[in-house]
N, C-alpha and C positions, 0 to 999 in steps of 0.2 A: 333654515331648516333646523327645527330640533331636533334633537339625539332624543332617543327616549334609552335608558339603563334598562338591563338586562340585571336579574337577580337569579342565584343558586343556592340553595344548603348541599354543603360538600361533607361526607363522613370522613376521616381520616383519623381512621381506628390507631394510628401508634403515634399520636403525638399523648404522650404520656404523662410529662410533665411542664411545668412552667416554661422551663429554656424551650421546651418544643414547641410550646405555643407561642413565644416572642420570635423562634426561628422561621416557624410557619408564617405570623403573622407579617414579620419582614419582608417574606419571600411574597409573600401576597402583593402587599403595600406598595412593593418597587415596580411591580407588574405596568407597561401602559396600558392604560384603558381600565384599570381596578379604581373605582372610583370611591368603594366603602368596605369595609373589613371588618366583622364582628365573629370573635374566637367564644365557642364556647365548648364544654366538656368534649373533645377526640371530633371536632367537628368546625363546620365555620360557615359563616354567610359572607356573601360576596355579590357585590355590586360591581358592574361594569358597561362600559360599551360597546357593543355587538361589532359596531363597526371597526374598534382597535383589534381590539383581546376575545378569543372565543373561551367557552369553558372547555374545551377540550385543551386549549395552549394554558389557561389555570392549573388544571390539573396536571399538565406534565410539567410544568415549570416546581409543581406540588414535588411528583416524584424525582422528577433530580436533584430535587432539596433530601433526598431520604426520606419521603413519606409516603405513606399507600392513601389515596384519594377516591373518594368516588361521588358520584351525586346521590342524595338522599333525597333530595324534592326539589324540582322548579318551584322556584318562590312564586313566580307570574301566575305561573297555570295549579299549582297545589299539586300538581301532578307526582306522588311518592314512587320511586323507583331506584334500585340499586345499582349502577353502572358505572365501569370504570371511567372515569375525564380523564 
């Protein structure tokens, strides 16, 4: 059976600088089931498997790093919406 990945663009308005984006990106990376990680400006994409990791356990593994998170658009569906993960 294949796994098909699951994709999100997550906003996370207070990573501010460099260190915050190597801390987030960390925090991302060690996650099971994150399969791809791409950091850009207070933001991030994320690839994973549905069946490990949900975007909701992204997201809060996001805030006990110190960050505020949230979804910006399923990458699948284009679907743009603001909601906390």
């Amino acid at each position: 059976m294949q796994v098909t990945n699951e994709e999100v663009d997550l906003s996370i308005p207070n990573m501010h600088s460099r260190e915050d984006e190597a801390r987030a990106g960390q925090i991302l990376r060690e996650l099971p089931g994150v399969t791809g990680v791409r950091l850009v400006q207070r933001g991030a994409w994320v690839s994973y498997h549905p069946q490990t990791i949900s975007h909701d356990k992204i997201g809060a593994a996001l805030r006990h790093g110190g960050f505020r998170a949230s979804t910006f658009q399923d990458s699948a569906t284009g679907i743009a919406h603001n909601s906390s993960v």
